[in-house]
PABADREN-538267 format. One record per residue (C-alpha): x, y, z; residue in one letter. Coordinates in Angstrom, 2 decimals, decimal comma, always signed. Layout:
N
(drenkol (X; Y; Z); a);
...
***
This chain:
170
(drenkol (-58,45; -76,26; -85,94); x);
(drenkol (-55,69; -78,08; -84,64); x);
(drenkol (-52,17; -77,43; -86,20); x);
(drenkol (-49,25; -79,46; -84,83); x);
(drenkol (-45,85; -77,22; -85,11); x);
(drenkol (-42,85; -79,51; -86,07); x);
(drenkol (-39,48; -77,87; -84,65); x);
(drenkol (-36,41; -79,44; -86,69); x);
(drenkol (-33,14; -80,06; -85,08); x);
(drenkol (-30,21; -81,11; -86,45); x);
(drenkol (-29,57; -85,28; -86,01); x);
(drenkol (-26,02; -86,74; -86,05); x);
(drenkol (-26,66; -89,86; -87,96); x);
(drenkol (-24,18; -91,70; -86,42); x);
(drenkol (-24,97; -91,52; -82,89); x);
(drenkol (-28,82; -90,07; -83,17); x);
(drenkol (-27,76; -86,94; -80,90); x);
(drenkol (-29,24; -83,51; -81,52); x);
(drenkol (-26,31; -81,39; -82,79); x);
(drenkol (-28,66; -78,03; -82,52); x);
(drenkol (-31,97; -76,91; -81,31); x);
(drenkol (-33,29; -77,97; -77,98); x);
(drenkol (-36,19; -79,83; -79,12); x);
(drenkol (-36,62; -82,90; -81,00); x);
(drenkol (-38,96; -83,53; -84,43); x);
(drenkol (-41,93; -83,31; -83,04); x);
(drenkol (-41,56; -80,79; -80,06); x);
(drenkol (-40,21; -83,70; -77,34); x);
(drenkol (-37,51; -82,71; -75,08); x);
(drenkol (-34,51; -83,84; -75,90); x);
(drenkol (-33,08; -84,13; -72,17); x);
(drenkol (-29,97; -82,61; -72,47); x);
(drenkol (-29,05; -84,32; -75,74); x);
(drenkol (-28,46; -80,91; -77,36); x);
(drenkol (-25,21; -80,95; -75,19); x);
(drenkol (-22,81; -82,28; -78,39); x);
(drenkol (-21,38; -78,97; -78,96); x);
(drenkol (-19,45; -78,68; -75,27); x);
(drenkol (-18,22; -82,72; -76,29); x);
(drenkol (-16,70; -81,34; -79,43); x);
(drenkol (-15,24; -78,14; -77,67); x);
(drenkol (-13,51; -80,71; -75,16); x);
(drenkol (-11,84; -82,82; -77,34); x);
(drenkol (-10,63; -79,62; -79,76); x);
(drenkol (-9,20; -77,59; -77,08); x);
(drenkol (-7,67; -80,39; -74,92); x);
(drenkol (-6,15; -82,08; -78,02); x);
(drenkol (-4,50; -78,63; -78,96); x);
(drenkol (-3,96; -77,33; -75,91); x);
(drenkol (-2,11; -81,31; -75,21); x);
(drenkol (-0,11; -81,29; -78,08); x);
(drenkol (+0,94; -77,07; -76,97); x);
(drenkol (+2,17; -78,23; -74,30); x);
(drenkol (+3,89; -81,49; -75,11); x);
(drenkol (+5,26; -80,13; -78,38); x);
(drenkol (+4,74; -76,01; -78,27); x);
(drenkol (+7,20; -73,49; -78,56); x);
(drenkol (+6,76; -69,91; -78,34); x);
(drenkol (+8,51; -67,39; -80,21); x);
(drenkol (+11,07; -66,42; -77,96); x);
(drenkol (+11,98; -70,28; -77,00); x);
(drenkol (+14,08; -73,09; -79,33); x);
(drenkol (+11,94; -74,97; -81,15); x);
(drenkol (+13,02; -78,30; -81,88); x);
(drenkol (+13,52; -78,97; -86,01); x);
(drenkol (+11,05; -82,05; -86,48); x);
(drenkol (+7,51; -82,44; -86,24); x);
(drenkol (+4,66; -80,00; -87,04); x);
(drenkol (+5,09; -76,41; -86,67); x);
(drenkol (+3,97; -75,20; -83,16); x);
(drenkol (+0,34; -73,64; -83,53); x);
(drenkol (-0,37; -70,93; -81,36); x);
(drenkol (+3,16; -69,67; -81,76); x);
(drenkol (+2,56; -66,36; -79,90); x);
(drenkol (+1,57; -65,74; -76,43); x);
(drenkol (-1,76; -64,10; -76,75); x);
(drenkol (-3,19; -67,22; -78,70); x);
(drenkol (-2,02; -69,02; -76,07); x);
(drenkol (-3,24; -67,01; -73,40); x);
(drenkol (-7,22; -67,17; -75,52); x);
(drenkol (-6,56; -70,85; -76,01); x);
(drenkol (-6,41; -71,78; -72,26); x);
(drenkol (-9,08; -69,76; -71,33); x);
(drenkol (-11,21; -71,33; -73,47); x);
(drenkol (-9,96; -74,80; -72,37); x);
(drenkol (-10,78; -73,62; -68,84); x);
(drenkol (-14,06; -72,39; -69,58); x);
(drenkol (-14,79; -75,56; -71,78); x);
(drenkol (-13,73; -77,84; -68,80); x);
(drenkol (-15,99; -75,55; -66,31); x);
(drenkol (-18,60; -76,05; -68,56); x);
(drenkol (-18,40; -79,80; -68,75); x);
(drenkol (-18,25; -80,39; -65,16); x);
(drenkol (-21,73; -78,56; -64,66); x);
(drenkol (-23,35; -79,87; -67,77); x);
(drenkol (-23,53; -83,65; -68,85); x);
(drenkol (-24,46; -85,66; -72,22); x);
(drenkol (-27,72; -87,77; -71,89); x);
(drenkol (-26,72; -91,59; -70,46); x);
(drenkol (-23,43; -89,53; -68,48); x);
(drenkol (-23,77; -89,00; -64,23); x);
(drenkol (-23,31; -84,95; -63,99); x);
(drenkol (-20,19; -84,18; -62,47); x);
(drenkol (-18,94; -87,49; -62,25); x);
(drenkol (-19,40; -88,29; -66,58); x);
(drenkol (-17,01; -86,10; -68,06); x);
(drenkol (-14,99; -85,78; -64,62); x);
(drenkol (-11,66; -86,78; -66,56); x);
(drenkol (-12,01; -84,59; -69,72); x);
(drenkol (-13,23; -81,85; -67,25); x);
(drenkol (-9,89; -81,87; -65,03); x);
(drenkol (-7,51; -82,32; -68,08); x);
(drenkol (-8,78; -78,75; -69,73); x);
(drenkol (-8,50; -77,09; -66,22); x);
(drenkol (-4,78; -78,15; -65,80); x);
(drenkol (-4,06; -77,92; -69,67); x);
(drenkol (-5,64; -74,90; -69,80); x);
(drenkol (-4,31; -73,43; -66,35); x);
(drenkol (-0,50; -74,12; -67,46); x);
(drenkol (-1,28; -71,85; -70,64); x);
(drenkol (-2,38; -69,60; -68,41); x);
(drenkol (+0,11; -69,38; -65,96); x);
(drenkol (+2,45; -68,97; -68,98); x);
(drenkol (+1,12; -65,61; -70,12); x);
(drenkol (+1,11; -64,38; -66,35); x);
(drenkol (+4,90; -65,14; -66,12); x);
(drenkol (+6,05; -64,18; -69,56); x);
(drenkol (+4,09; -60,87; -68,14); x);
(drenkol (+4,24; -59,86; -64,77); x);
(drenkol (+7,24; -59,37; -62,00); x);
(drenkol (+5,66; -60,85; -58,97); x);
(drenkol (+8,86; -63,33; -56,95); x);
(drenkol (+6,82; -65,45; -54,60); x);
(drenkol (+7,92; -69,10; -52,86); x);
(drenkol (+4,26; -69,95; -53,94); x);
(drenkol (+5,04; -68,06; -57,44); x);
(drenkol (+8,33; -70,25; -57,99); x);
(drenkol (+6,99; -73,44; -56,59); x);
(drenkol (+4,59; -73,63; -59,32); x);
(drenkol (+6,58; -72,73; -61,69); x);
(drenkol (+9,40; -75,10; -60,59); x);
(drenkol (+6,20; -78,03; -60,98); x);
(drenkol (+5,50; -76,88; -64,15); x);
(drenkol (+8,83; -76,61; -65,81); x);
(drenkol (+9,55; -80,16; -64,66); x);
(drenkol (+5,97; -81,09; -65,54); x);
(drenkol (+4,83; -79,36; -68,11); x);
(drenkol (+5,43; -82,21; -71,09); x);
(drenkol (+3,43; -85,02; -68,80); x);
(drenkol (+0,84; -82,74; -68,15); x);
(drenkol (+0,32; -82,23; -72,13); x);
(drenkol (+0,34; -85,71; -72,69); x);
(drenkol (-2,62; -86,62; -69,78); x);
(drenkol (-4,21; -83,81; -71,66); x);
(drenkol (-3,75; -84,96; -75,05); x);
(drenkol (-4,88; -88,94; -74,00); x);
(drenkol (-7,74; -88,10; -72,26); x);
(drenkol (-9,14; -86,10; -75,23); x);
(drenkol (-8,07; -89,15; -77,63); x);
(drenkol (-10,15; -91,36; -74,76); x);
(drenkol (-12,80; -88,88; -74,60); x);
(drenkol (-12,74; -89,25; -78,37); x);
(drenkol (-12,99; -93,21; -78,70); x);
(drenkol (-14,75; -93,95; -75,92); x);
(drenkol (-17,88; -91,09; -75,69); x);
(drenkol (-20,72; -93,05; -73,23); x);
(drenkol (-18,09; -94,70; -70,73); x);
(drenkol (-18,55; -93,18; -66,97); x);
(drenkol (-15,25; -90,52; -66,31); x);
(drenkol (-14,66; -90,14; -69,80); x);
***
């Protein structure tokens, strides 16, 4: 007797991609194609983590009187927030959609949530520690001045990583 096992995945009608389960209908490979989630981690985080930094205030800062409300208002949020974005941008670098070059197709994306996510970082570590460096206060003196731009590249390339999901850097 032969039986043929049928594995189901998950489709996304829209663009035919496997949202879950590494193999396709009928037991194929899908060839990386089960990769969706890390796409959809990349454009959360860096939009949030864009919009933190372009917009955020903590609690212990002025918060200007317009606009949303500052998510992640406290400094441990912030601190889980850019670690993710770190680990999310690690994670695209050494994985790639199917159609993208590896490394090179999410390169953009990639390097946005390992500066976003490194500022957010760096944050915590001064709100916490004591350390007085030149190294310590030149970054710091980069990121003060910087800090807004640096959420905005964030926050576009996750809006271009959003519109624009097969095109090479993005």
């Amino acid at each position: 007797m032969n039986k043929t096992i049928m594995v189901k995945a998950l489709r996304c009608p829209s663009c035919g991609l496997f949202l879950s389960g590494k193999k396709g209908y009928n037991g194929e490979s899908t060839n990386g194609e089960y990769m969706i989630q890390f796409y959809f981690m990349s454009i959360l985080f860096n939009g949030v983590t864009g919009y933190i930094l372009m917009h955020g205030h903590t609690q212990g800062e002025e918060g200007g009187g317009s606009g949303f409300r500052a998510p992640f208002p406290d400094d441990t949020s912030r601190l889980v927030l850019g670690v993710l974005t770190v680990l999310t941008g690690l994670l695209k670098l050494l994985s790639a959609m199917q159609g993208d070059l590896p490394v090179i197709g999410d390169l953009i994306p990639a390097t946005a949530g390992l500066a976003g996510g490194f500022v957010l970082i760096f944050e915590y570590y001064r709100k916490k520690t004591t350390i007085d460096s030149n190294t310590y206060r030149q970054i710091e003196e980069f990121l003060n001045f910087n800090k807004k731009w640096i959420g905005f590249l964030v926050f576009v390339a996750a809006a271009l990583h959003f519109l624009f999901p097969q095109s090479l850097l993005l």
